[in-house]
N, C-alpha and C positions, 0 to 999 in steps of 0.2 A: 461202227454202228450208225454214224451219220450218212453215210453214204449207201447204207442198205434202207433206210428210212426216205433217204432222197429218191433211191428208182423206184421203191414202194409210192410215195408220193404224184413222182411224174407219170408212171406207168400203170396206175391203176384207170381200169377204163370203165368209164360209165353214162351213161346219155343224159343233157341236160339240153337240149335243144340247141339252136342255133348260136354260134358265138359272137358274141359281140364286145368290143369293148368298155371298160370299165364297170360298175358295181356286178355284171355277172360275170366275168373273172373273179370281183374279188367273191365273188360267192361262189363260186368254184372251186378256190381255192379253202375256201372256210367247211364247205362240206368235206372233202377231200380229206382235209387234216382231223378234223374232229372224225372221222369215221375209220381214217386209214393210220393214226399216227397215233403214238402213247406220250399226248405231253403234255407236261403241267396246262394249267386251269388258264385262257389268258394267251395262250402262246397262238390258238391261231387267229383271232380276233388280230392280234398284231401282225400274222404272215400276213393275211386279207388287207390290211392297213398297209404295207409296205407294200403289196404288188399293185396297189395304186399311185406308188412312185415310180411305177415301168412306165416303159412308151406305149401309145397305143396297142404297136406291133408285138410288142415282147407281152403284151397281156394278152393280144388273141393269140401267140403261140402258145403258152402258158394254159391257157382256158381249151384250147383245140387239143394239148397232150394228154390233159385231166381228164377229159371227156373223152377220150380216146376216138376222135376227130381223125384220123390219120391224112386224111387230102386235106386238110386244111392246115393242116401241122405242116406235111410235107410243100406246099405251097406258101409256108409263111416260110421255111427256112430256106427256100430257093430265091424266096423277094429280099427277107432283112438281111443288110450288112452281118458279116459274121460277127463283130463285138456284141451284136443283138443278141445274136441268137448265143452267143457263147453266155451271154448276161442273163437270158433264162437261165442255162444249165446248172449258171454257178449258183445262181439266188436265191437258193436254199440250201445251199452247203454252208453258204456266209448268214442267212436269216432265220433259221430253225435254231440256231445256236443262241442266238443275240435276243431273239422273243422269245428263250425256253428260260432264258435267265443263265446262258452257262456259256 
């Protein structure tokens, strides 16, 4: 169930204009969850909270998936080191759990 919630999360695609990093990732990621995710009250207030402990880079790849950005997506995972970009993939498998309280 976490990991149908995870592609439901990264792969929902919708326009917020241009990516830039920091508080519009984290608002990327807070609309995204509240609209695409069924979870407790709180939980994405903290996803949004947490992906402003990513790097610059792993926030606009984050923010450019959400957005369904795809050349900007594809253009951040051809620049970041692979730990990066592997650290998007995982950082909701490991953060959805720990902000939902479970």
């Amino acid at each position: 169930m976490i990991k149908n919630l995870f592609l439901v999360f990264l792969f929902t695609a919708a326009s917020h204009g241009p990516v830039l990093a920091g508080p519009a990732e984290q608002d990327a990621v807070r609309v995204h969850c509240e609209s695409d995710l069924n979870v407790p009250p709180g939980t994405c207030d903290c996803l949004a909270g947490k992906t402003g402990e990513m790097s610059e880079g792993q926030q606009r790849l984050l923010a450019a998936m959400l957005t369904g950005d795809e050349a900007t997506a594809a253009g951040l995972r051809a620049e970041l080191p692979v730990q990066e970009t592997v650290g998007v993939a995982t950082f909701h498998l490991h953060q959805v759990p720990a902000c939902a309280g479970g």
